[in-house]
C-alpha positions in Angstrom: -17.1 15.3 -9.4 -16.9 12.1 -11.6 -16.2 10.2 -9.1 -18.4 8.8 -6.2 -16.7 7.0 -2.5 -19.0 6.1 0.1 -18.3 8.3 3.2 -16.2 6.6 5.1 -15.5 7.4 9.0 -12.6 6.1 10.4 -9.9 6.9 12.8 -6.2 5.3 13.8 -4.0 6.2 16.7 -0.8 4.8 17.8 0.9 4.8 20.8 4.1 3.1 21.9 3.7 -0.2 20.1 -0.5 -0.4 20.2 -2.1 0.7 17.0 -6.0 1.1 17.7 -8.3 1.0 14.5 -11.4 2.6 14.9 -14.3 2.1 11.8 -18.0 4.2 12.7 -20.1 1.6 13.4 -17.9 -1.4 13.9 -15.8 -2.8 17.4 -12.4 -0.8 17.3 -9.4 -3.5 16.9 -6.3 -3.1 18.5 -2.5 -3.9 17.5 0.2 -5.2 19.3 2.8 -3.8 16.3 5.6 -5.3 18.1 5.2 -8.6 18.2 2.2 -8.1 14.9 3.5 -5.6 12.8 1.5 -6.7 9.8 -1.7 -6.2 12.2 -2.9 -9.8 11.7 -4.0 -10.0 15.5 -6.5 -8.0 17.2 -5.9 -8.1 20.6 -8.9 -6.2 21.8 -10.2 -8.9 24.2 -6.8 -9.5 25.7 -6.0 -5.5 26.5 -9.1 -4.2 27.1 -7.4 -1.6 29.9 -5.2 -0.3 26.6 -8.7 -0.6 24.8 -10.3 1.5 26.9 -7.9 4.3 27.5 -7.3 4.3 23.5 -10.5 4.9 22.7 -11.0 7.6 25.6 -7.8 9.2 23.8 -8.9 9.1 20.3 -12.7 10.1 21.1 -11.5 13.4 22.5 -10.7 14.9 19.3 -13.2 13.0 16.7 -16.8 12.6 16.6 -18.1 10.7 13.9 -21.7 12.1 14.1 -20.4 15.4 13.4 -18.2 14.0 10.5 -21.4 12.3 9.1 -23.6 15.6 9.5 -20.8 17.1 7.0 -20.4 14.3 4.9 -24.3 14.7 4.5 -23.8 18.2 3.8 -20.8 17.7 1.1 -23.0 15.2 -0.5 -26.4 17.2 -0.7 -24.0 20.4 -2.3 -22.3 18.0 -4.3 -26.3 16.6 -5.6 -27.5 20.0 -6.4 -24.4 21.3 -8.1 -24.3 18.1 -10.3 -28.6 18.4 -10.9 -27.6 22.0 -12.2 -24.8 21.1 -14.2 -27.4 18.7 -16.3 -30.3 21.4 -16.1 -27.7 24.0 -17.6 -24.8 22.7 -19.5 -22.4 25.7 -18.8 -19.6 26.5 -21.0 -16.6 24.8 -19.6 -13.6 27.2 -20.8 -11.3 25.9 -18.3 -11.8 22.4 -18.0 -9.3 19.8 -19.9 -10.9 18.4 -23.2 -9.6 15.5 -24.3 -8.9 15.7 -27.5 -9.7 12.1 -28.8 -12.5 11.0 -26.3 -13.5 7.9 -28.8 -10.0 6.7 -28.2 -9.2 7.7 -24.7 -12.4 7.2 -23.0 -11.7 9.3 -20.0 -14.6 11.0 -19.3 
């Protein structure tokens, strides 16, 4: 709970050699791995038949709005539990306590 990542939405799917890369809210890209395979190259505009029957594949199982409506979620439960924790200050039996925190600095 220390730590805070923007919610990220993302999704990759390969088939054969063509790697698509697909960001929420950005143009997918789309790898040729066998003649890029350190993905330098996006050859979006020069397959866009491979384009579009990648995306059509990978957009049948994912839907970012529905990720983001969860993320939303994880995030407002994550909000409240961290307002109570300050409101409250509950004994933490079973949480690690480091036993030199002037030193370490972990927390």
């Amino acid at each position: 709970m220390n730590i805070k990542t923007p919610a990220l939405r993302q999704r990759m799917l390969r088939r054969d050699h063509l790697k698509i890369c697909v960001y929420d809210g950005h143009a997918p890209q789309l790898f040729d791995l066998a003649n890029d395979p350190y993905e330098t190259q996006d050859r979006s505009e020069q397959m866009p038949q491979e384009l579009s029957a990648l995306i059509k594949e990978v957009s049948q199982s994912w839907d970012p709005q529905e990720i983001a409506r969860i993320q939303a979620a994880k995030t407002e439960r994550t909000e409240f539990i961290r307002e109570w924790v300050q409101v409250t200050n509950p004994e933490e039996r079973f949480r690690w306590k480091d036993p030199n925190p002037d030193q370490n600095g972990y927390l």
